[in-house]
N, C-alpha and C positions, 0 to 999 in steps of 0.2 A: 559687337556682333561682327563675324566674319561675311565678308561678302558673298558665301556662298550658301549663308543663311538669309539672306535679303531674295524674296520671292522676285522673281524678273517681271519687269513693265515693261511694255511698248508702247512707244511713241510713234506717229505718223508725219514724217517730216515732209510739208506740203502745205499749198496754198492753195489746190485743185478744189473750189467749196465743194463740188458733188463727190468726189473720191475720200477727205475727209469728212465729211457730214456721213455718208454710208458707213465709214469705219467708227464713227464715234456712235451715232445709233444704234450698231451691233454690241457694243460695249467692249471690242477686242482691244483697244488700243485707252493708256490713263490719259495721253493729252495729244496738243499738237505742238510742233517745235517748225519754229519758222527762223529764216536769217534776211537781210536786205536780199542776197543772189534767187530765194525763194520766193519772196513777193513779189520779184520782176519777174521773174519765169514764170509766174502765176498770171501775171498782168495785175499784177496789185498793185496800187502806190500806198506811200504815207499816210495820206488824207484818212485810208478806206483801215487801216490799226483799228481804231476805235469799234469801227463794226466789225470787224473780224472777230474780235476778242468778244462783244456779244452774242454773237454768232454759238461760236463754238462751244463757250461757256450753255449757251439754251439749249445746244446738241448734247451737254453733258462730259466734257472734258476738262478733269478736276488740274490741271494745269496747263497753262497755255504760255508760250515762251515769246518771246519779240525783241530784239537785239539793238542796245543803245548805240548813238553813232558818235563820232566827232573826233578831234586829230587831237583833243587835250585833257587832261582829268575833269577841269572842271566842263567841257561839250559831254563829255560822255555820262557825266553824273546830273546834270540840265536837263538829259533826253531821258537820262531813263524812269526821272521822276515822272516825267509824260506818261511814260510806260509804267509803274507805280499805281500811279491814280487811275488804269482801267479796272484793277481789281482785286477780291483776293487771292485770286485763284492765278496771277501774274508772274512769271518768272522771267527775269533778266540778264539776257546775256551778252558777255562784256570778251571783246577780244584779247588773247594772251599778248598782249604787248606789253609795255613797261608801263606808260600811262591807263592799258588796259586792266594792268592788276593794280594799279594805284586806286583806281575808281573802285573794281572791285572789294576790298576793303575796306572802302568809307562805305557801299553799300550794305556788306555785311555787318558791319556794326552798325548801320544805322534799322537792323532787321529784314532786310531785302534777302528773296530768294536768288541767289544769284548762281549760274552757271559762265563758267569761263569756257571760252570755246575755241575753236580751233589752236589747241593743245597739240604739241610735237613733239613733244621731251618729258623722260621722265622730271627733268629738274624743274620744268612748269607745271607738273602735275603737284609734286613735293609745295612748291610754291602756290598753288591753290589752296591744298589742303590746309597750309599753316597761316591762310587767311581765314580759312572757314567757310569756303567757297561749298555751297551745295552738291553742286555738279562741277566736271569736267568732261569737253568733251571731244576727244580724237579720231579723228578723221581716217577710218581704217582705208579705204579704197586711195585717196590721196599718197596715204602712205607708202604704201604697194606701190602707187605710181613713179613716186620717186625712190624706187628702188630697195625700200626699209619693209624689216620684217613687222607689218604693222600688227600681228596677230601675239606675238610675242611682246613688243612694245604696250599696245595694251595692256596684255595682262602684267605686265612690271610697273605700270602706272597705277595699275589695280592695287597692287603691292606696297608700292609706297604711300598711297592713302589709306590702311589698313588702320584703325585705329583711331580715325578721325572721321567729323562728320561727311566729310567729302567722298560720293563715288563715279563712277565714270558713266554716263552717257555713251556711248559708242555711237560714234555717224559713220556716215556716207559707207554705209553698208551695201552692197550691193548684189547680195543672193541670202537665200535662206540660210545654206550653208555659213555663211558670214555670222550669221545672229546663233546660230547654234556652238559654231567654234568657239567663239569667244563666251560663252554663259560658260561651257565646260572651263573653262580658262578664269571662272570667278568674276567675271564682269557682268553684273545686275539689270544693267538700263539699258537701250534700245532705241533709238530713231532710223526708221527709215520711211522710205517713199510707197507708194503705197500699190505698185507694182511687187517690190519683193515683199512687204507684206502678205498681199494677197499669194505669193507662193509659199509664204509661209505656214498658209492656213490650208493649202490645197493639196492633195492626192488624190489620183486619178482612181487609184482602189477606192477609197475614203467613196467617191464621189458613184464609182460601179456597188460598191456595198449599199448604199444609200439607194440606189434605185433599185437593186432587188427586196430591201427591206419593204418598199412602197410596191413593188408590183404582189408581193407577198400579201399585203396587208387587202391589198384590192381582193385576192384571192380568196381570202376567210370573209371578206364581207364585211370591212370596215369603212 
């Protein structure tokens, strides 16, 4: 199946509980994707994974992501069974590093949904896919920052997973615009914060049409 046949999800990548709990109630968004730099910005720790993962799972979020740690295959494959045994609904993500795509591969054979994440090359993309890595997931706004056409990059990562079960996740999106360019571009998945989310779902006509509908409807006597 080409990736431009895969229907697009969004993910809310965030630790905010009342900003993701609102989005996952409305049903716009399939899951939540979190990373360590997320839980501390959230004021999460460690300890609070376990409820988190309840959490969201009760709010209805048929995947919830949470990012194994440690400096060696076998630390990173120790944590993420931690992460593992919250649920089914559990996916795991493992940094593109050399020990990070070691781990990665023992996860996937051993059935884990596994996402590789912060992805910069197409050759780490290539290398995901030919572990069987679920996701990948490249940092578009980062990109940009350091000077790389990350819009394009993307979609070449898009490209070289063609074929296999692996597709791209897009992060650190940072406007609507961002999540529309890249879908035209063949990229499926979605995580962002829940700022451009929310401009993703708004227009200001949308929002003027919507209230002449209701002053109308007052009018006939509803």
């Amino acid at each position: 199946m080409s990736s431009a046949a895969i229907a697009p999800r969004l993910y809310v990548d965030s630790a905010d509980l009342d900003r993701v709990s609102r989005l996952l109630r409305a049903g716009v968004v399939h899951g939540v994707t979190t990373n360590p730099t997320i839980l501390e910005r959230g004021g999460r720790t460690a300890a609070e994974i376990p409820d988190l993962y309840a959490r969201w799972e009760g709010e209805g979020a048929r995947e919830i992501f949470f990012q194994t740690w440690g400096a060696s295959r076998s630390d990173l494959l120790r944590n993420a069974d931690t992460i593992r045994a919250l649920g089914e609904r559990v996916a795991v993500k493992v940094p593109a590093t050399a020990e990070g795509f070691a781990a990665a591969s023992a996860l996937v054979a051993d059935g884990a949904s596994v996402l590789v994440t912060a992805v910069y090359s197409a050759g780490q993309a290539l290398a995901a896919a030919s572990i069987g890595a679920r996701y990948i997931a490249p940092y578009l706004g980062r990109l940009r920052d350091a000077g790389v056409d990350g819009d394009a990059l993307i979609a070449r990562m898009q490209e070289v997973c063609a074929g296999s079960e692996t597709n791209v996740l897009a992060a650190s999106l940072r406007s609507a615009d961002d999540i529309v360019s890249l879908r035209l571009a063949g990229v499926p998945y979605f995580t962002a914060a829940p700022d451009v989310l929310d401009e993703l779902l708004f227009h200001e006509v949308s929002d003027s049409s919507a209230a002449e509908f209701e002053a109308a409807m007052g009018r006939i006597g509803a």
